[in-house]
VOGU-3710 file (C-alpha; in Angstrom, 3 decimals, decimal comma):
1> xxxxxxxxxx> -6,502/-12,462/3,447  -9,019/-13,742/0,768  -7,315/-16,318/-1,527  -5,992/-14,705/-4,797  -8,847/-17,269/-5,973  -11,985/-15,463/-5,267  -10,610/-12,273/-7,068  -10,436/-14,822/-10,251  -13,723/-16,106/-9,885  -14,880/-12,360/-9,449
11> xxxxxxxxxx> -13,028/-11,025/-13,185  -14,205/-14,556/-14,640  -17,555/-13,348/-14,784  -16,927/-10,011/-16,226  -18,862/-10,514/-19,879  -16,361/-9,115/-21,735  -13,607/-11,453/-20,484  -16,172/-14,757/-21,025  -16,783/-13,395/-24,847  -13,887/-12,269/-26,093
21> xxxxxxxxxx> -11,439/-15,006/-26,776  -13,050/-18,822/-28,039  -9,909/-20,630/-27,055  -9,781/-23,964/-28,678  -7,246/-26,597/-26,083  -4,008/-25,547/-25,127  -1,728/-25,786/-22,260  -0,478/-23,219/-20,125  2,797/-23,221/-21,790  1,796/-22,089/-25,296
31> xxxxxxxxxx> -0,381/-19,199/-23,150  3,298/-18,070/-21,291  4,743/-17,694/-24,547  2,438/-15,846/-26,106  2,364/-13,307/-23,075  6,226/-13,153/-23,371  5,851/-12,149/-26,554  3,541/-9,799/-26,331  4,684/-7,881/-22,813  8,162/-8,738/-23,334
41> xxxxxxxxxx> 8,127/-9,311/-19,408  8,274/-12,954/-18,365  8,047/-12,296/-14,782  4,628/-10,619/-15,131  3,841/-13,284/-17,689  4,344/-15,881/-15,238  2,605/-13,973/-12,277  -0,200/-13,910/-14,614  -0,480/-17,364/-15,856  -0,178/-18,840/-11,825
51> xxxxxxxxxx> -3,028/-16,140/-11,094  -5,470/-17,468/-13,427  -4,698/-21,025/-13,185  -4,136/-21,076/-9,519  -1,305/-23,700/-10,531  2,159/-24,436/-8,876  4,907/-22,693/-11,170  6,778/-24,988/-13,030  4,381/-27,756/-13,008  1,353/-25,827/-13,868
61> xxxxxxxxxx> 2,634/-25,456/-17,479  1,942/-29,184/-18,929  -1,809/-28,739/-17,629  -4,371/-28,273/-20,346  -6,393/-24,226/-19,990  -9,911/-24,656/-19,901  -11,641/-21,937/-22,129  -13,109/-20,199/-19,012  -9,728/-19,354/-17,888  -8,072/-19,121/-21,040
71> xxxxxxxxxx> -9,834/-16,341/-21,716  -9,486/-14,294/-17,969  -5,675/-14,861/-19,097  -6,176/-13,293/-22,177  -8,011/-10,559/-20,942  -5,234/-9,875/-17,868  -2,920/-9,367/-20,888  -4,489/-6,903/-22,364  -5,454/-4,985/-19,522  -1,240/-4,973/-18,742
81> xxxxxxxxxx> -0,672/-4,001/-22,540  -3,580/-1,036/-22,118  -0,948/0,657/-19,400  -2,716/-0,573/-16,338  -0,627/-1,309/-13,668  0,612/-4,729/-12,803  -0,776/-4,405/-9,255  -4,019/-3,299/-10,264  -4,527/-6,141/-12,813  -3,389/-8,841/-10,257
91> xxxxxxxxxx> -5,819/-7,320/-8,023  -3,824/-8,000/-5,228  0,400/-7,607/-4,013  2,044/-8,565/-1,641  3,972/-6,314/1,169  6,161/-7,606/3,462  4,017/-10,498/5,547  0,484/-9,813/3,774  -0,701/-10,330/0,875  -3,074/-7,151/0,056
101> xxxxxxxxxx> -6,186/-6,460/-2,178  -5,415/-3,193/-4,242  -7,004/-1,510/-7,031  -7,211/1,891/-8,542  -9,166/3,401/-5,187  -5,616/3,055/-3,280  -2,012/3,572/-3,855  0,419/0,551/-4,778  2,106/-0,733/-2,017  5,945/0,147/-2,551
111> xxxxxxxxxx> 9,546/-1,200/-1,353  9,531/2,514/-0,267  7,011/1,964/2,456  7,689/-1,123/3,213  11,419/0,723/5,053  9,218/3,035/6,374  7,265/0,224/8,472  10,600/-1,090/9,440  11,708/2,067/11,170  8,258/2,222/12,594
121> xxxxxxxxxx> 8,812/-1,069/14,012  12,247/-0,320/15,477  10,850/2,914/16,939  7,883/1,008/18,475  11,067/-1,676/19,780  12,994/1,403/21,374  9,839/2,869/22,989  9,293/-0,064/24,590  5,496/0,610/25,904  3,745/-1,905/26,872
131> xxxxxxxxxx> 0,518/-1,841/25,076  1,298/1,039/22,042  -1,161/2,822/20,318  -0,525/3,291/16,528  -1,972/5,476/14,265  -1,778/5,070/10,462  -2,671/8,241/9,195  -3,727/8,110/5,365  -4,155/4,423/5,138  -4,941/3,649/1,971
141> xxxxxxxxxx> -4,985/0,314/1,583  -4,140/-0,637/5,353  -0,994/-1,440/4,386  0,685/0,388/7,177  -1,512/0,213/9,803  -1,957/-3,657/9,267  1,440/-4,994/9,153  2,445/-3,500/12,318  -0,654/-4,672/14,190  -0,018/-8,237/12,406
151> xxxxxxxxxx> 3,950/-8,026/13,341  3,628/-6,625/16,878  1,267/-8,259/18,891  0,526/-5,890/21,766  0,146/-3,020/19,510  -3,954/-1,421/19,032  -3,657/0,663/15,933  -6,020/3,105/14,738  -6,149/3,841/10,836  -7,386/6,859/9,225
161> xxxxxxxxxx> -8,090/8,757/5,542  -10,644/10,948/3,918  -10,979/8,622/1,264  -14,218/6,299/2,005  -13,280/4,119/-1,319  -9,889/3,483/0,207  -11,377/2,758/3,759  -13,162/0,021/1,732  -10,075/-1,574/0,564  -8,849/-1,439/3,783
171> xxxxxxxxxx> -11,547/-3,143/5,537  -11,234/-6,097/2,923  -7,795/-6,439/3,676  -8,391/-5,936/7,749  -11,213/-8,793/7,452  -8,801/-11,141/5,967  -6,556/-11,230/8,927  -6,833/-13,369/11,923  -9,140/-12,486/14,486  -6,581/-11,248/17,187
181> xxxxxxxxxx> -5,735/-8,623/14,726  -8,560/-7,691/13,819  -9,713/-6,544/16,710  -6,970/-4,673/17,602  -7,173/-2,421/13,987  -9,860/0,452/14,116  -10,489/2,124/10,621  -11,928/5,704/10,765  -12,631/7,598/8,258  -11,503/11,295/8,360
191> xxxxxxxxxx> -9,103/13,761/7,550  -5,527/13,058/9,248  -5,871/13,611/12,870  -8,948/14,832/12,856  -10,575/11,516/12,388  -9,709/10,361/15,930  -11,273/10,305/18,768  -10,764/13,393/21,004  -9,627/10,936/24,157  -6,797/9,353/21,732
201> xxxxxxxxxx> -5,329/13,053/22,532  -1,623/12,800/23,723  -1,571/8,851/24,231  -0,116/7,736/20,553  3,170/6,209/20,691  3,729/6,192/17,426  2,151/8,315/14,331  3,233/6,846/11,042  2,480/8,767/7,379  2,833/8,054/3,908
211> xxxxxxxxxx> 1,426/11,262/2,524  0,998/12,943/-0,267  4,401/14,320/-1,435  4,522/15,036/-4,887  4,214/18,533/-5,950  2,054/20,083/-8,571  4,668/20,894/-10,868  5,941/17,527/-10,562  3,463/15,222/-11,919  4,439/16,084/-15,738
221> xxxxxxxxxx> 7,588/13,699/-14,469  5,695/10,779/-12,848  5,612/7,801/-15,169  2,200/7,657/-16,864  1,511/3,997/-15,037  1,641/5,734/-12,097  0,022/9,337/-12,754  -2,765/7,585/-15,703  -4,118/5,094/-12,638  -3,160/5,467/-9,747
231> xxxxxxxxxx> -5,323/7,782/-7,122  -4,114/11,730/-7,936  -5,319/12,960/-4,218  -3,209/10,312/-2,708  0,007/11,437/-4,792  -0,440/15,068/-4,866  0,106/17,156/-1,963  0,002/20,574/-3,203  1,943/23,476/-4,918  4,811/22,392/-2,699
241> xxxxxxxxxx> 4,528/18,450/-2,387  5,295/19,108/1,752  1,302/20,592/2,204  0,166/16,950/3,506  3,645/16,543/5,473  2,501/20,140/7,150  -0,603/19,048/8,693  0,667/15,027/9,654  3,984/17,208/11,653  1,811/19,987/13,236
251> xxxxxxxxxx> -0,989/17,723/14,585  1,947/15,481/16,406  2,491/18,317/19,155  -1,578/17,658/20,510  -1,595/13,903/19,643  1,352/12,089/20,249  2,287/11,187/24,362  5,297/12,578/26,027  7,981/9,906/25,215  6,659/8,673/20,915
261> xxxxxxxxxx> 7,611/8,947/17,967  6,448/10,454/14,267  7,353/8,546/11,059  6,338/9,884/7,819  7,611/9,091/4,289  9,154/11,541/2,067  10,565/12,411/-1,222  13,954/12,202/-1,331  14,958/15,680/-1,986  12,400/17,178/0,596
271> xxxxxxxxxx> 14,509/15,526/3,192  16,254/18,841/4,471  12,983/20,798/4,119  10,725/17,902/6,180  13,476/17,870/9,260  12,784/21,870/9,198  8,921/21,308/9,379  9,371/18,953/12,159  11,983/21,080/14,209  9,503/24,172/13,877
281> xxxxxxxxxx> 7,246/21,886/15,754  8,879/21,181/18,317  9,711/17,819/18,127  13,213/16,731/18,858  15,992/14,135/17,487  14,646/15,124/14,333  16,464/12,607/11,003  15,907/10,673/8,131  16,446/7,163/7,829  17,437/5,666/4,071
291> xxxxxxxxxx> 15,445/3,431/1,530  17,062/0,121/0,239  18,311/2,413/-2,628  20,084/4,965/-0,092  18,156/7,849/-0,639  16,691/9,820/2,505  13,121/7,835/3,008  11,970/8,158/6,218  11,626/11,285/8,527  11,629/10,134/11,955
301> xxxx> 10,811/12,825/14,871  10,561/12,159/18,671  8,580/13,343/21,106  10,543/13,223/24,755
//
C-alpha cells in the first residue's frame, strides 16, 4: 500500500489547509490537547496527530509542529468536527492485514466484513481446490477481493462493481500490494455477475457479497455519519433492502462450479428471509454464520 505519507503530502497542499491557521511553535502535545478538547475523542485525536506528523506515538509528542503541518492538523480537526467520517478524513483504514485508501467514492471498511472474509476463508479451506477462483462481487474498495488474494496464495480473484469511482479506489489499493498479488486480482467493472467474462461461467469456487442491504424506509435510522457521506447506492438496496441480495443469490446457479460456495453479508434481521432467497435457488446447506457481536452476519450457501 502507499505510505499513509503521500496522502499527507497530497491534503498539505490543499490552499485552504496552507492558509487557514498561522501557527506560531508548538509541540505536538499542546496540538493533542486541544483536539481532545475539542472532539472529546482522544483516540481519534491521537490517530490524527501520528497521521500528520508521521511520528512514533508517545515520543512524537515532545517534537516541535512545523507550521506546514500544524495547520493539515488543524484542518483534519475540523473536517472530523464538520461530521465527516473518521475514515474518510484519515484517508485511509486499516482491515484485517491491509491497510486501505478510502474516501467518500467507497464504503468504510467494517468489523462486519471483516467476519465475512473469515468465513470466506474457511469456506475456501473446506473446498480445498487447488487453484480457486474468487469473485468479489461489489468491491468497493477491494477490500474483499484483496485480502483473500493477499491471505491465500493460490487463490486468482476477480473483482467487480458498477461503480467506476470505486473501481478507482480499488485499483490504488490493488497497486499497493506486492506483485504476486497483483497479478492474481482482476478488477472489472460491471454490474454483479454480469461483469465477468462469459468463460468464468460455472468455474467460481467461491462468490463473496457485501451488498446493498438497507432498505428504503430504513435510512431515516442510519446515523447521519454514515447516511450524510458515505456512498447511498452502495447502502441502499431497494424498497426491501434484500433487492441486491436477489440478483448476487440468483446469478450463483449459472456461475458458481459444482462443489463452491456463496457468501454474502446481511442485515441482521434479514437473516431468515436471505436463507429463503438462497433455498429458492437451489443452493443447499443454506446458514448464517455470526458477527463478533452475535448477530446473524454472514449467509453462507453451497453449491454440491
Amino acid at each position: 500500500m502507499s505510505a499513509p505519507g503521500s496522502w499527507r503530502e497530497r491534503a498539505l497542499s490543499e490552499p485552504e489547509a496552507q492558509a487557514q491557521f498561522s501557527l506560531v511553535p508548538r509541540r505536538w502535545r499542546e496540538l493533542y490537547g486541544e483536539a481532545v478538547q475539542r472532539l472529546g475523542d482522544a483516540r481519534t485525536a491521537r490517530w490524527f496527530v501520528e497521521d500528520s506528523s508521521g511520528g512514533v506515538w508517545p515520543a512524537v509528542l515532545d517534537e516541535p509542529v512545523s507550521a506546514r503541518t500544524g495547520r493539515y492538523f488543524f484542518s483534519m480537526v475540523e473536517r472530523r468536527e464538520s461530521g465527516e467520517p473518521v475514515q474518510y478524513v484519515l484517508g485511509h483504514w486499516a482491515f484485517r492485514q491491509l491497510d486501505l485508501m478510502v474516501d467518500r467514492r467507497v464504503l468504510i471498511p467494517r468489523p462486519e466484513t471483516e467476519v465475512v472474509v473469515e468465513v470466506a476463508l474457511q469456506e475456501l479451506a473446506r473446498l480445498e481446490a487447488e487453484s480457486p477462483v474468487v469473485v468479489d462481487l461489489g468491491t468497493g474498495s477491494g477490500a474483499i477481493a484483496l485480502s483473500i488474494a493477499s491471505e491465500r496464495a493460490a487463490v486468482v480473484a476477480w473483482a467487480t462493481d458498477i461503480s467506476e469511482a470505486a473501481l478507482a479506489v480499488a485499483s490504488a489499493n490493488l497497486a499497493g500490494l506486492g506483485v504476486q498479488t497483483v497479478g492474481r486480482v482482476q478488477l472489472v467493472h460491471g454490474n454483479w455477475w454480469e461483469a465477468l467474462p462469459e468463460r468464468l461461467k460455472g468455474t467460481v469456487t467461491l462468490a463473496v457479497a457485501n451488498p446493498p442491504y438497507v432498505a428504503q424506509d430504513e435510512v431515516a435510522e442510519l446515523p447521519v455519519e454514515v447516511s450524510a457521506w458515505e456512498p447511498v447506492d452502495a447502502l441502499v438496496a431497494g424498497p426491501t433492502g434484500l433487492e441486491a441480495l436477489e440478483v448476487v443469490v440468483d446469478g450463483a446457479r449459472d456461475w458458481l462450479a459444482d462443489r463452491s460456495t456463496l457468501v454474502a453479508e446481511i442485515a441482521p434481521h434479514q437473516a431468515e428471509k436471505a436463507e429463503a432467497i438462497a433455498l429458492r435457488a437451489g443452493l443447499t446447506e443454506v446458514h448464517v454464520r455470526p458477527d463478533l457481536a452475535g448477530r446473524p452476519r454472514a449467509l453462507v450457501a453451497r453449491r454440491h
